[in-house]
C-alpha positions as CSV (number, residue, x, y, z in Angstrom):
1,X,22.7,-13.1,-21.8
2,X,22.8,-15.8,-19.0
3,X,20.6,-15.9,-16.0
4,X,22.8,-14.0,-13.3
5,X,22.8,-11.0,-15.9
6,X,18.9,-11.4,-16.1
7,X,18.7,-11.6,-12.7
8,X,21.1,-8.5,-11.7
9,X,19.1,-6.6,-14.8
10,X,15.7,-7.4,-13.3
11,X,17.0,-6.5,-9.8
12,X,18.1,-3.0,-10.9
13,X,14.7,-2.7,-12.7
14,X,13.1,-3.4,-9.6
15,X,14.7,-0.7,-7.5
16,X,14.5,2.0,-10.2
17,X,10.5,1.1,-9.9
18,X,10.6,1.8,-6.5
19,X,12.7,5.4,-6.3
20,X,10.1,6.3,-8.7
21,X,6.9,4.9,-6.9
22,X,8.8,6.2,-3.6
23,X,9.1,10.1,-5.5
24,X,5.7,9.5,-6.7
25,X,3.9,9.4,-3.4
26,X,6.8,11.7,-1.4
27,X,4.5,15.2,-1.9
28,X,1.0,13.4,-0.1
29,X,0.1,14.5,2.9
30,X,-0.7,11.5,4.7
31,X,0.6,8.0,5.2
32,X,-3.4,6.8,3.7
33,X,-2.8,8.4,0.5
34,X,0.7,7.1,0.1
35,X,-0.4,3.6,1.0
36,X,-3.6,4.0,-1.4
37,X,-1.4,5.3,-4.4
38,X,1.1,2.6,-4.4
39,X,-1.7,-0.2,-3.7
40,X,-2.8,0.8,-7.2
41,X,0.4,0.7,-8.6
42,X,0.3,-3.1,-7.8
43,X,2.4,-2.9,-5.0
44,X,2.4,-5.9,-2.7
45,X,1.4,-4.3,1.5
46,X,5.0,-6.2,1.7
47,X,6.9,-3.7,-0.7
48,X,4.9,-1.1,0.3
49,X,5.4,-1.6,4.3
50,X,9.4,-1.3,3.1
51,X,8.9,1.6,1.2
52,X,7.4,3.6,3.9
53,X,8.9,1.7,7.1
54,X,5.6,0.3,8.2
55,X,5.1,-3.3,9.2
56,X,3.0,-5.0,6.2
57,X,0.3,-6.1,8.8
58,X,0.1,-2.1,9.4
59,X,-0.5,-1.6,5.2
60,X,-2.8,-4.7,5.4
61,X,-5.0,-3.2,7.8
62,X,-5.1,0.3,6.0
63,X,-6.1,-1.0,3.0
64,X,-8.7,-3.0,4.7
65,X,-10.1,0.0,5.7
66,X,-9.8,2.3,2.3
67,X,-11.9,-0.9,0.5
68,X,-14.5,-1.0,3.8
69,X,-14.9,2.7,3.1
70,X,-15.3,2.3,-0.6
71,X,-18.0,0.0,-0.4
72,X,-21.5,2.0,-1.3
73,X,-23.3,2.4,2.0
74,X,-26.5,0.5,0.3
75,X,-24.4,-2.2,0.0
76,X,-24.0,-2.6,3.5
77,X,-26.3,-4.5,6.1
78,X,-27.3,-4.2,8.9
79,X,-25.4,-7.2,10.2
80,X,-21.9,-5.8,9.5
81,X,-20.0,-4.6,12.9
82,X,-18.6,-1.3,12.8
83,X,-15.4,-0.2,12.4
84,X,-13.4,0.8,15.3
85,X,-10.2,1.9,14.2
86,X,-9.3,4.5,11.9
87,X,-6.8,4.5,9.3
88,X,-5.1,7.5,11.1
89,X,-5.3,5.4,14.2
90,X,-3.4,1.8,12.6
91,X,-1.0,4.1,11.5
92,X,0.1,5.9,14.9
């Protein structure tokens, strides 16, 4: 097998990887949840900003925010600004 066989194989691999990620996430009810699920699929915010016709500075931010708000409120100080935006909010 040469490399432009590889390469169309790995390609075709890559998009049957995404119709299922995209099914995968199709019956959650918000735009949070679909971002969180395929963030730990190992999605890049990049592929998942295509997948879900976002900007990847929109996923950024929303992800951002799920790992602020899974940090253990003893953890935090009292130092640390609050958040002013929602996730609901980025993503209208």
């Amino acid at each position: 097998m040469d490399e432009k066989q590889f390469a169309v194989i790995v390609d075709k691999l890559d998009k049957m990887l995404k119709l299922l990620a995209s099914e995968n996430v199709k019956g959650l009810p918000k735009e949070q949840d679909k971002i969180e699920a395929l963030d730990r699929l190992d999605f890049k915010p990049s592929e998942i900003a295509k997948m879900l016709n976002k900007s990847p500075e929109n996923v950024s931010v929303v992800l951002g925010i799920i790992r602020k708000k899974k940090v253990p409120s003893a953890a935090k100080t009292v130092d640390q600004p609050a958040t002013t935006a929602t996730a609901q909010e980025v993503l209208t």
